[in-house]
C-alpha atoms as a printed R data frame, in Angstrom:
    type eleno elety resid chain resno      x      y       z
1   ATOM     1    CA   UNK     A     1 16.537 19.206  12.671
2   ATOM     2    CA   UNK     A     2 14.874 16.046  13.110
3   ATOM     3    CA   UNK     A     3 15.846 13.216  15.187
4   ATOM     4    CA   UNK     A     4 15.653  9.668  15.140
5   ATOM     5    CA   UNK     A     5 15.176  6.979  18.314
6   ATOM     6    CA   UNK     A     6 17.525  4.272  18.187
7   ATOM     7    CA   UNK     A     7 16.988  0.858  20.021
8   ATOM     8    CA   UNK     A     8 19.104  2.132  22.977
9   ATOM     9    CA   UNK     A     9 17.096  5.107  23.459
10  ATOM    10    CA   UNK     A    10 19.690  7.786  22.012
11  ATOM    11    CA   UNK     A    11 18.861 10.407  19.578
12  ATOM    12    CA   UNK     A    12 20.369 10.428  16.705
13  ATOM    13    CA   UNK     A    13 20.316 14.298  14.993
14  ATOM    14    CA   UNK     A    14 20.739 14.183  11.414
15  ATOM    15    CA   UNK     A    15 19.049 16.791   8.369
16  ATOM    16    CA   UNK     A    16 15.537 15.373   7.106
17  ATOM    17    CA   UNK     A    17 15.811 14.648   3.236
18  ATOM    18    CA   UNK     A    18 14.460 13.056   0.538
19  ATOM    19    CA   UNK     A    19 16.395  9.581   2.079
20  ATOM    20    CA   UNK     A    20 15.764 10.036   5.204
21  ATOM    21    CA   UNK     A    21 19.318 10.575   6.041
22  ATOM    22    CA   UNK     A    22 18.743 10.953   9.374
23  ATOM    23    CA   UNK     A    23 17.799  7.058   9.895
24  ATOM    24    CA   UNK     A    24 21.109  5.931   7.180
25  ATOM    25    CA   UNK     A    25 23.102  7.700   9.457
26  ATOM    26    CA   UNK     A    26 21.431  5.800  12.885
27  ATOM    27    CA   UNK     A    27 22.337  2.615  10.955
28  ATOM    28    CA   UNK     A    28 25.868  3.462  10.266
29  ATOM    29    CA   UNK     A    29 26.611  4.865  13.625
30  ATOM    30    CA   UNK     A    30 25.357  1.639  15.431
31  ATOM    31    CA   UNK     A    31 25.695 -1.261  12.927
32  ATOM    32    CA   UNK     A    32 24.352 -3.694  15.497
33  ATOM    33    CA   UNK     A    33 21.394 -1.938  16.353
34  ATOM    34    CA   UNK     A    34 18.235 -0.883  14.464
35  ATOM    35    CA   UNK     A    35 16.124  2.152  14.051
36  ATOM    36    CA   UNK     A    36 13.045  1.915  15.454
37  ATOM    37    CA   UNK     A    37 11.733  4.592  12.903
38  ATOM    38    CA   UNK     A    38 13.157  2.865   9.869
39  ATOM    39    CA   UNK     A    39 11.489  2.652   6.672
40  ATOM    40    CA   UNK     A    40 14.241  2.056   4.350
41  ATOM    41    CA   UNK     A    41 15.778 -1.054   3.320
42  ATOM    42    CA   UNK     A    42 19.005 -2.064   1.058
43  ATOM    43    CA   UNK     A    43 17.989 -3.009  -1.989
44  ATOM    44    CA   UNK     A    44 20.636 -4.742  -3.928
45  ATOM    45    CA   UNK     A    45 18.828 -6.437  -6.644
46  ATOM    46    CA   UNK     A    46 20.022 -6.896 -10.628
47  ATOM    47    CA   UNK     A    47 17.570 -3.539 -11.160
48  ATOM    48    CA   UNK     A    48 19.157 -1.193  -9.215
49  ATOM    49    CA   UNK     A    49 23.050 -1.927 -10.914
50  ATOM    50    CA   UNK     A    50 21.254 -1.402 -14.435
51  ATOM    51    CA   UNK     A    51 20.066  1.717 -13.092
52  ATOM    52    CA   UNK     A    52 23.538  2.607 -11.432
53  ATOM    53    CA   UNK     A    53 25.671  1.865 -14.769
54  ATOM    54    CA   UNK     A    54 23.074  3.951 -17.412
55  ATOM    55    CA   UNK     A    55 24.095  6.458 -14.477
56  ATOM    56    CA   UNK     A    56 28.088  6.284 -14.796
57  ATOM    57    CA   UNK     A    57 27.433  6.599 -18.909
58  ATOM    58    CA   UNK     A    58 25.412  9.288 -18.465
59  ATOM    59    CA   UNK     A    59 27.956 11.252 -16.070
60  ATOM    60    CA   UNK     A    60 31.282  9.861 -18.164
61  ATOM    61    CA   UNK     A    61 28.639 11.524 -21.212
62  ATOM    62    CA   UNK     A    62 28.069 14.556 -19.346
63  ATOM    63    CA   UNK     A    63 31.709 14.857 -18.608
64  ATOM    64    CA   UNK     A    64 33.050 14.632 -21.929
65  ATOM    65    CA   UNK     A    65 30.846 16.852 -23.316
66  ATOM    66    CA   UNK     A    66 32.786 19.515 -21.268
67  ATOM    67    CA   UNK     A    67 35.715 18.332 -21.450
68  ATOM    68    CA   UNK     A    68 35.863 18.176 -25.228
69  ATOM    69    CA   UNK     A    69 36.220 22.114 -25.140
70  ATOM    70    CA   UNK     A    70 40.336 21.929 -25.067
71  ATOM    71    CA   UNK     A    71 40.214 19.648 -28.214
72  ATOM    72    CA   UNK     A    72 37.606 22.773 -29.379
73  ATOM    73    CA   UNK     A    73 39.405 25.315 -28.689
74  ATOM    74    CA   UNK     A    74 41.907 26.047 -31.817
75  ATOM    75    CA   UNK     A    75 38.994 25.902 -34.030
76  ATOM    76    CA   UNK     A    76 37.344 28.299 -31.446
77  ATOM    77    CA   UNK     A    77 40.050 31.049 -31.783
78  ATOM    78    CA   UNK     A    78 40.302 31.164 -35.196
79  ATOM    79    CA   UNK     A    79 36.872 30.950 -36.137
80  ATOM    80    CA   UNK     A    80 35.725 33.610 -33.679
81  ATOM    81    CA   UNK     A    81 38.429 35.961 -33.704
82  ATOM    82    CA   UNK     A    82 39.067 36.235 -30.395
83  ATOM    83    CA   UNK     A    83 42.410 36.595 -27.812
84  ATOM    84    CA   UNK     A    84 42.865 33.109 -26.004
85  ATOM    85    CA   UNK     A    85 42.048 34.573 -22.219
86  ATOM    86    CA   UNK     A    86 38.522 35.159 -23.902
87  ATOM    87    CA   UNK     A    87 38.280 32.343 -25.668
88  ATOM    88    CA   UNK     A    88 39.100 30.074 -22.756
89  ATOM    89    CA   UNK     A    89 36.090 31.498 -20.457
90  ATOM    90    CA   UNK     A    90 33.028 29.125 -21.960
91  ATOM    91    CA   UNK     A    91 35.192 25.679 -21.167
92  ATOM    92    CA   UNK     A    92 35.899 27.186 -17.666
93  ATOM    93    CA   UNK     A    93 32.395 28.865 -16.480
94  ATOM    94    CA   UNK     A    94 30.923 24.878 -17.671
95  ATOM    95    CA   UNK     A    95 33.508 23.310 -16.009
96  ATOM    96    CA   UNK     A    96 32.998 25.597 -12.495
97  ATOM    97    CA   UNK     A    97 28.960 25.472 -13.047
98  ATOM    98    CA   UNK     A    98 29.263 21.667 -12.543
99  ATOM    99    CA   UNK     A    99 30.395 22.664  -9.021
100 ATOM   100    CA   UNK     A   100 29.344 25.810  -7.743
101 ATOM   101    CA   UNK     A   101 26.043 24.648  -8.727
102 ATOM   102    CA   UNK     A   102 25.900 21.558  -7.013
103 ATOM   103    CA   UNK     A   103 23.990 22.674  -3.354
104 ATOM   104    CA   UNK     A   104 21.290 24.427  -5.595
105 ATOM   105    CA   UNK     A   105 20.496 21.502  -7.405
106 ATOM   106    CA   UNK     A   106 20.579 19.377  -4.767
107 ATOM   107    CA   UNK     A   107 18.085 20.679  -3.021
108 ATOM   108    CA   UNK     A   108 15.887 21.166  -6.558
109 ATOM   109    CA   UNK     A   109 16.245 16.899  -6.454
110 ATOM   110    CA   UNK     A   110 15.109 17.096  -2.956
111 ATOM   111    CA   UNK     A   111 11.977 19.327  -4.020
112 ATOM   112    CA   UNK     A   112 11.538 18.023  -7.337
113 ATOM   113    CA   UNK     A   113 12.852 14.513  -7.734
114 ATOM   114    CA   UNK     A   114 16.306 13.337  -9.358
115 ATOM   115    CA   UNK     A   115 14.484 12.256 -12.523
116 ATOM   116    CA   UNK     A   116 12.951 15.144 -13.308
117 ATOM   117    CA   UNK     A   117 16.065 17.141 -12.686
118 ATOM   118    CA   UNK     A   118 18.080 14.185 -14.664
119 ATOM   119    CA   UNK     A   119 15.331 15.167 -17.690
120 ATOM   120    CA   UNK     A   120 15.422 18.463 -17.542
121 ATOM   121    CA   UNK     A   121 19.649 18.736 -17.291
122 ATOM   122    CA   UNK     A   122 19.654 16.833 -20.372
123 ATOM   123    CA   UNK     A   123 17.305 18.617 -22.027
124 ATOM   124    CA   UNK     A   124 19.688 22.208 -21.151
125 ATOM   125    CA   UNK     A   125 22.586 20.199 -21.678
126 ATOM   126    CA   UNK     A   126 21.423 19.622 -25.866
127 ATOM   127    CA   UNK     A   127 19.850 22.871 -25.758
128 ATOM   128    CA   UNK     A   128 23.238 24.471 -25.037
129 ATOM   129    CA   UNK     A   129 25.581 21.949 -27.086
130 ATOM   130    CA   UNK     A   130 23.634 22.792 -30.460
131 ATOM   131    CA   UNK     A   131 23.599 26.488 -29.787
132 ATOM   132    CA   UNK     A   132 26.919 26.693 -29.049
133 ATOM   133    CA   UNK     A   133 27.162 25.492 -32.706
134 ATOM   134    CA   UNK     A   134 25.989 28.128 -33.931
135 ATOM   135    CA   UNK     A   135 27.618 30.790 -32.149
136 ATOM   136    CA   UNK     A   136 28.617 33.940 -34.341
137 ATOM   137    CA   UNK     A   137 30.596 34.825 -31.368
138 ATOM   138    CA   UNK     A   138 32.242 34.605 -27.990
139 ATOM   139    CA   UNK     A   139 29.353 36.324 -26.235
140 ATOM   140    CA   UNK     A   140 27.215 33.787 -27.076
141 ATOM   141    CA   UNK     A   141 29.097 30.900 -27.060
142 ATOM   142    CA   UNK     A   142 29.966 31.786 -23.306
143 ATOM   143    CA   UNK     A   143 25.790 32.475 -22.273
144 ATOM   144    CA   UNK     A   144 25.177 28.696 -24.419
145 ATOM   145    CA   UNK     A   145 28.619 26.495 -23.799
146 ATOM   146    CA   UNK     A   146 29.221 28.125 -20.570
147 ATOM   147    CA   UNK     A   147 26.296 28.546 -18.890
148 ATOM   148    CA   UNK     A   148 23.897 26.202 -20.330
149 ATOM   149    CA   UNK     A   149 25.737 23.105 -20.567
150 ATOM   150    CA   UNK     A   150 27.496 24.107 -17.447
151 ATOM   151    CA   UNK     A   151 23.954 24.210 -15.660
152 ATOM   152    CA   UNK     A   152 22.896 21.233 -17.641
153 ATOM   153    CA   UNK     A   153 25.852 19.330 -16.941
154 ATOM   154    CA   UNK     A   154 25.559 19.950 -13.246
155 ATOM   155    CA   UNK     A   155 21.525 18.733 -12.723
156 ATOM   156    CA   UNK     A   156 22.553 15.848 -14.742
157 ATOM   157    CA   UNK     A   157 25.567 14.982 -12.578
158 ATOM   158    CA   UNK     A   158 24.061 15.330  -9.367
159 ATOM   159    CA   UNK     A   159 20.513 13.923 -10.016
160 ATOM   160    CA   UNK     A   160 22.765 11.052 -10.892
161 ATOM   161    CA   UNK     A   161 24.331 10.733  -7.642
162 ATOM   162    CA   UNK     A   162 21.294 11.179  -5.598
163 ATOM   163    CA   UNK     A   163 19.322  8.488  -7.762
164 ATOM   164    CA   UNK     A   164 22.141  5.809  -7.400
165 ATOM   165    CA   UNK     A   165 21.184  6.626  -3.070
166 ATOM   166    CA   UNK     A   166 17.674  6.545  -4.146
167 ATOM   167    CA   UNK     A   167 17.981  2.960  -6.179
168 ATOM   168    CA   UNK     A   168 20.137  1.658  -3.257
169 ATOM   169    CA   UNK     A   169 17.922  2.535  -0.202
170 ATOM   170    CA   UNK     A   170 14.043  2.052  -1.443
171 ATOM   171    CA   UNK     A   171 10.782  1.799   1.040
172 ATOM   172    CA   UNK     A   172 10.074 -1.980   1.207
């Protein structure tokens, strides 16, 4: 834990990541007061909302890409050959990757950067979509749909969020 002196002397705990969360959190405690420590300023420029909407398409993207496995799924039981509880696992295990997921890759942004995680989710993401393609059957298509895109889906979804943090609060 590391802490942070504000103007009036008290320390303010908070977790030490990539955004210095720890100072944020000083701010927003005491909006009247600064943080003697502070490096980070609010950056609200033209820049950083181009940056945040290629973000919301590439999550709405990311999103439907999941999501479209309900409109797949006829097509998936008859041309697999398989009973619907089994059929129904791939949408589900990349639906729940997107979450469970989420603290892993987190801290993988925090190591690693958001756009390298952003890259590399959408990279898995593709990788996964055009191998589920070509499935010859529900084995696969759950290792491919389910737990590629899943995993893909979920770096790309949370690199987002912590970039839209990182374009909002920059080092002057």
């Amino acid at each position: 834990m590391d802490s942070k002196t504000c103007s009036d002397g008290n320390q303010k705990p908070g977790p030490q990541t990539s955004l210095e969360s720890a100072e944020l959190l000083c701010h927003q405690t005491k909006p009247n007061e600064s943080c003697k420590s502070s490096r980070f300023t609010r950056v609200d420029g033209p820049w950083s909302w181009i940056v945040v909407v290629f973000l919301l398409f590439c999550i709405l993207f990311q999103y439907g890409c999941t999501s479209t496995y309900g409109i797949l799924f006829p097509d998936i039981l008859r041309g697999l050959k398989s009973s619907r509880a089994l059929a129904a696992i791939p949408g589900s295990a990349a639906v729940s990757n997107t979450g469970i997921l989420g603290i892993f890759i987190g801290k993988l942004c925090d190591q690693f950067g958001s756009r390298k995680i952003l890259f590399t989710g959408s990279i898995l993401s593709s990788v996964g979509m055009v191998s589920s393609s070509y499935a010859p059957n529900i084995g696969v298509l759950i290792g491919t749909f389910g737990f590629l895109l899943g995993t893909g889906s979920c770096m790309v979804y949370f690199s987002a969020m912590m970039t839209t943090w990182v374009v909002a609060y920059e080092k002057p």
